[in-house]
Each structure stands twice: as C-alpha cells, then as structure tokens.
SEZA-247308 format. One line per field, with one value per residue (C-alpha): residue in one letter; x, z, y. Coordinates in steps of 0.5 Angstrom, whole numbers, padded with zeros to 4 digits. Last residue first. Example, Ala and Ser with C-alpha at 12.3 -4.5 7.8 and 13.67 -1.06 7.14 Angstrom:
! SEZA-247308
code = [S / A]
xx = [0027 / 0025]
zz = [0014 / 0016]
yy = [-0002 / -0009]
***
This chain:
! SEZA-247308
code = [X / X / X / X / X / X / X / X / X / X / X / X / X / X / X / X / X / X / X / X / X / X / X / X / X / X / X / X / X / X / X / X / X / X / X / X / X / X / X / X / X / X / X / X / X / X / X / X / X / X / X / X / X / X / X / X / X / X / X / X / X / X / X / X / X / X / X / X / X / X / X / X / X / X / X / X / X / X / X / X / X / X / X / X / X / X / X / X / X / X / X / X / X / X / X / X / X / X / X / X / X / X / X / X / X / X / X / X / X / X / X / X / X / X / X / X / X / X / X / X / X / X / X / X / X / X / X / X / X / X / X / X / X / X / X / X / X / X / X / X / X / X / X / X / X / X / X / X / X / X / X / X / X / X / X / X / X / X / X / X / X / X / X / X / X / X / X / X / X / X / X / X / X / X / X / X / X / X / X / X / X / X / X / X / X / X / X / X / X / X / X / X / X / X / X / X / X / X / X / X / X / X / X / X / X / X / X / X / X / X / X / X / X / X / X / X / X / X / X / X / X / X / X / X / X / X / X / X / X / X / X / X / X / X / X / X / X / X / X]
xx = [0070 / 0063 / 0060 / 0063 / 0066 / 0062 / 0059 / 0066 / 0065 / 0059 / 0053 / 0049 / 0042 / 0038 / 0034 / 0039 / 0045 / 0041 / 0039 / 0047 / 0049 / 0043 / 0046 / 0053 / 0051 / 0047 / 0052 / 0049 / 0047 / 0041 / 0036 / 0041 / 0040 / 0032 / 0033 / 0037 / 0033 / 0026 / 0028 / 0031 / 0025 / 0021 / 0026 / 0025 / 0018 / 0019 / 0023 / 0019 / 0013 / 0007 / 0003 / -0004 / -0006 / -0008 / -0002 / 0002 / 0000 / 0004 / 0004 / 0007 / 0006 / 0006 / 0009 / 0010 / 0006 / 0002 / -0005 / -0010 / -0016 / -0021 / -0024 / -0030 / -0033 / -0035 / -0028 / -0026 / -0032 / -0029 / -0022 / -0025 / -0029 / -0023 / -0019 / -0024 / -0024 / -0017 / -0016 / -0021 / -0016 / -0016 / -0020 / -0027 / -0029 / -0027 / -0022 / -0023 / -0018 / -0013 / -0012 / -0006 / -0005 / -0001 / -0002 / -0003 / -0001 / -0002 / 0001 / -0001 / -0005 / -0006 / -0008 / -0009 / -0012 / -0013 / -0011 / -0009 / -0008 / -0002 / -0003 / 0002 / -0001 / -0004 / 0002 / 0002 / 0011 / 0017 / 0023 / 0021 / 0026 / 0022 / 0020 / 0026 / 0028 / 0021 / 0024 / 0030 / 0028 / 0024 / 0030 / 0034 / 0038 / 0044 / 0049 / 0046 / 0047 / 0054 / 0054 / 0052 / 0047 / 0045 / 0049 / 0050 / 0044 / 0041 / 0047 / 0045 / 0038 / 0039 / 0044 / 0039 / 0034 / 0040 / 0043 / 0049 / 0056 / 0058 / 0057 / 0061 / 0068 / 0066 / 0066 / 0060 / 0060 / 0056 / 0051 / 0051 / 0049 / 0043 / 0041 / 0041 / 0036 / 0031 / 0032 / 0030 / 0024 / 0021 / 0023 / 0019 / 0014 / 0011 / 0004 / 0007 / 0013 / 0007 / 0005 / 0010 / 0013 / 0008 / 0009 / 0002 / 0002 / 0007 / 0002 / -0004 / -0002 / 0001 / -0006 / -0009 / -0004 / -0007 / -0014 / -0013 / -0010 / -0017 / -0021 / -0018 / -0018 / -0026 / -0028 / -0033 / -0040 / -0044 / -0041 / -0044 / -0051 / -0051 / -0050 / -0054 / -0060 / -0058 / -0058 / -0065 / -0068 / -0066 / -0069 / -0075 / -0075 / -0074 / -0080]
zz = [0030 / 0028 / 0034 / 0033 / 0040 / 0044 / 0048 / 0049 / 0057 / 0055 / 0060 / 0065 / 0068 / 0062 / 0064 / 0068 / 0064 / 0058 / 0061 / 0064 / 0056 / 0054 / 0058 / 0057 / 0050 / 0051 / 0055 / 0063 / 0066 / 0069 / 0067 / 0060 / 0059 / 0060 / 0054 / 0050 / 0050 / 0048 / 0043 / 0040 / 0040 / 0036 / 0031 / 0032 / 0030 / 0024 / 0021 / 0024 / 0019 / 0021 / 0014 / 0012 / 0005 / -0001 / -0004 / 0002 / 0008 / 0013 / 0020 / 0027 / 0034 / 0040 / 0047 / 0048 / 0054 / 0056 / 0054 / 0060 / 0057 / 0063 / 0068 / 0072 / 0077 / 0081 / 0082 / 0084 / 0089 / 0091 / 0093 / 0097 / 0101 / 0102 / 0104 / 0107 / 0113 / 0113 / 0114 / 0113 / 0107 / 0103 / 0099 / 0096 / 0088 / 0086 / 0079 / 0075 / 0075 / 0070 / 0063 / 0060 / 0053 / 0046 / 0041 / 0034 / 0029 / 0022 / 0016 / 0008 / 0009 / 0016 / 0021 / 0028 / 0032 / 0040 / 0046 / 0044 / 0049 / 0053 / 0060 / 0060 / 0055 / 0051 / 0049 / 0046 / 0046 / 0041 / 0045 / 0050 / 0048 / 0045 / 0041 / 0039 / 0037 / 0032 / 0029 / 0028 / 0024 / 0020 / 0018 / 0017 / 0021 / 0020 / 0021 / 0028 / 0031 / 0029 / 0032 / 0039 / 0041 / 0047 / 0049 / 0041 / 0040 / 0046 / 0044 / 0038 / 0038 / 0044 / 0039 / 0033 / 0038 / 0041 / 0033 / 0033 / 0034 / 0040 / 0035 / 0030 / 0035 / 0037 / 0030 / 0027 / 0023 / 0027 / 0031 / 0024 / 0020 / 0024 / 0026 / 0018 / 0017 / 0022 / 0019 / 0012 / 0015 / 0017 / 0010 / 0006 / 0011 / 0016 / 0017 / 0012 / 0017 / 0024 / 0018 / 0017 / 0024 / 0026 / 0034 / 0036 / 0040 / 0036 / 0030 / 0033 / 0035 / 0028 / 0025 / 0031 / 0029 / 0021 / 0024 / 0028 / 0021 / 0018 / 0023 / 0023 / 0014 / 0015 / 0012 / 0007 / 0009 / 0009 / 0003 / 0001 / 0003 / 0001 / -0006 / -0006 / -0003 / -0009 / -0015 / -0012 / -0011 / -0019 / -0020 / -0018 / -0021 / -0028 / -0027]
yy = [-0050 / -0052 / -0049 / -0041 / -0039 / -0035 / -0040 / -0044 / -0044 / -0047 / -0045 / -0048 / -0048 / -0048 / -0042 / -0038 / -0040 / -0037 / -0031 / -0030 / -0030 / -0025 / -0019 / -0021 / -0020 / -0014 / -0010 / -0010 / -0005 / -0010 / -0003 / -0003 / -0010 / -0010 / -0003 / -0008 / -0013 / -0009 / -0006 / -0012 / -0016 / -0011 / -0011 / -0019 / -0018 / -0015 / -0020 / -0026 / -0023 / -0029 / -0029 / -0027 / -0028 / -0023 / -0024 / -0023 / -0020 / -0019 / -0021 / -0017 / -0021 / -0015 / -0016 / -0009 / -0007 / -0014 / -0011 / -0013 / -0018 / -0019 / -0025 / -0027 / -0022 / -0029 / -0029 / -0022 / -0023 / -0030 / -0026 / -0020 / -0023 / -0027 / -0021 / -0018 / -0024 / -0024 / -0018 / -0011 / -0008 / -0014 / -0011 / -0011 / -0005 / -0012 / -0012 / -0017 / -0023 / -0023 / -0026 / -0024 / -0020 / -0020 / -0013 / -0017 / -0013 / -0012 / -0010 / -0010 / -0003 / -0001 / -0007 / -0007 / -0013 / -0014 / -0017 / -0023 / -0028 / -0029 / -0034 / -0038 / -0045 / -0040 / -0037 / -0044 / -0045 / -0045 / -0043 / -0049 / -0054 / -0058 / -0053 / -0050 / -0057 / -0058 / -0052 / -0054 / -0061 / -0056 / -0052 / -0058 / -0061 / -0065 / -0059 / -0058 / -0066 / -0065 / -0059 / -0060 / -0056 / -0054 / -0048 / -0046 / -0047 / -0041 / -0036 / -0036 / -0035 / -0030 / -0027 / -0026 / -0022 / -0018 / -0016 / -0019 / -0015 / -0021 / -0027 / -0023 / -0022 / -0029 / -0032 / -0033 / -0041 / -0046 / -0042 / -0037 / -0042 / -0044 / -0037 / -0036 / -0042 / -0039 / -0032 / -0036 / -0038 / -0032 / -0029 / -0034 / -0031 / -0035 / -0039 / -0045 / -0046 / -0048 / -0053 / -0056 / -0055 / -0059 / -0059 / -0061 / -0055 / -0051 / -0052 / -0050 / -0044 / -0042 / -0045 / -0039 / -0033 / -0035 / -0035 / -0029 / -0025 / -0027 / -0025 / -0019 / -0018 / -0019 / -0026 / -0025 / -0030 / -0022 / -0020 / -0027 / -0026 / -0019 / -0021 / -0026 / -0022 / -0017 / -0022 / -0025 / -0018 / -0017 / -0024 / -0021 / -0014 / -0017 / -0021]
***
C-alpha cells in the first residue's frame, strides 16, 4: 500500500512539474498582455505589464516637455529627447498638464508611438534569460529563400517568387532591435529603463552616419514623421 501512494505522490509531482510554466513563456506572456494592451489601447493593463520605473520615466518625459529649458532639452539622453521633442511637437500644454500618465500612454498610442509589432511585421525572435533579466531579441518574418532566382528573366523571376511562396516564411533577427524585462517577485515586467540605454546607442550611431548632432539628428526625424515642426520646439512647453 505505502508503494501505492508513493507512486501516486511521484506522478503528482511529475504532473505538476510538467504544468509549471518555464521563466520564457512566462516572459512572452507578459510581451503578449503588453501587445494586447496597445492593441485595445489599455493603458492600465499595457502599464501593469511594466516596471514601476518604466511608469515613472513616462512621467518624467511629461514634465520635462512642459519644464526643460532649451539648454537641458539639448543635454538629454537620445531616447528621452525623442519622447520630447515628439510632445513638444504635438501637444499643447494646456492639454499635457491635465494628463495623467495613462491618458498619455493612450496619446503615444494614438499617435502611433505605442503600436502592435505584429502590425510591422516584428515578431520575437528568440529569448535569453540570465538570472532576473530577459531579453527578447525582435525579428521579421520574410519569405524563405529558394535556391530559384530571378536571374533567367521574367519567367525565372516568377518561378522564383511562387517557389519562395510555397517554401512559406522564417523568423530573421532584427539587428539590435531587442525588448528587456525583468523579474520582479517572482513576475516578469517590461524594463523600460533598460531599454531605452539600448535606444540611445542606437540613435546616436544612425545620427553619427547622418553626421548630424543627436538633437538635430531627432528634430529633423520628428519633422519628417509628423510633417511639421514648431519653431518653439526647443523651448520648454509651459513656457
């Protein structure tokens, strides 16, 4: 009998290992409930999947945008400038002062700086993990390459196209585009923080191929996606 319930007691514990969710499906869950979020435009639950940290820094972009003087506009970090530069842009501030930080999240959705990955194309890649931090290395999905080409005119050329077709699609990693998480209490948050030190490298190195200084790097990118610019965009926004 005692061999019995010790046979039961092992399948359980095998059982329930086996139902224990391991730490990167938990890490693609939480990118997903964040997906998801931004989707419905949520920023509740898109602010629950982030760092207390994370929220802050989207207060702080706040205040800056309304207070930085333009010698402290210039002197931000690249990923904090384009936030900025973005609000200052668009936003008057009478109607900045009266957000809170989930009424500005909903905004950066609106204005597609919050958008579904999935909606471009971007799909995770692949996670790493090493103790309390992740990292989820961002991909596309492209068309598997055919051994066919164009090379033999129009009629290789669309030989070539419905044989990559039928070959279906693969995950290709997007050099540096990356999504950092930590784990807090045993859950899984978007580290914002972490991120944008990422983000900065790579501003500063597109600007340094544009041989542009970063700020002026950044102003000309937000002219070119919104189609204008304030004259007054250094200046602070409460001004």
């Amino acid at each position: 009998m005692r061999f019995g319930v010790l046979l039961i007691l092992l399948s359980l514990a095998l059982f329930q290992s086996g139902c224990k969710q391991k730490p990167k499906d938990a890490v693609l869950d939480q990118y997903k409930a964040g997906e998801s979020a931004i989707a419905v435009k949520n920023a509740t639950d898109y602010r629950n999947t982030m760092t207390t940290e994370s929220a802050l820094r989207y207060q702080e972009i706040m205040r800056l945008a309304l207070e930085a003087s333009a010698e402290e506009t210039r002197q931000l970090a690249p990923s904090i400038l384009a936030q900025v530069l973005l609000v200052r842009n668009r936003l008057s501030a009478e109607r900045l002062r009266k957000m809170s930080v989930d009424d500005f999240l909903v905004w950066e959705m609106d204005e597609g700086a919050l958008v579904v990955d999935k909606e471009m194309g971007i799909v995770p890649y692949k996670v790493s993990i090493n103790g309390d931090e992740a990292v989820i290395q961002m991909g596309e999905e492209v068309a598997k390459q055919s051994r066919r080409s164009g090379r033999f005119g129009r009629r290789g050329l669309v030989t070539g196209l419905i044989s990559a077709a039928a070959a279906g699609t693969e995950i290709v990693p997007i050099e540096g585009l990356t999504i950092r998480y930590r784990k807090i209490n045993g859950f899984w948050y978007y580290d914002l923080i972490a991120d944008n030190a990422d983000a900065d490298s790579a501003i500063t190195e597109a600007a340094t191929e544009e041989k542009l200084p970063v700020p002026e790097y950044l102003r000309a990118a937000e002219e070119d996606a919104h189609g204008t610019i304030k004259q007054t965009i250094w200046e602070p926004l409460g001004k």
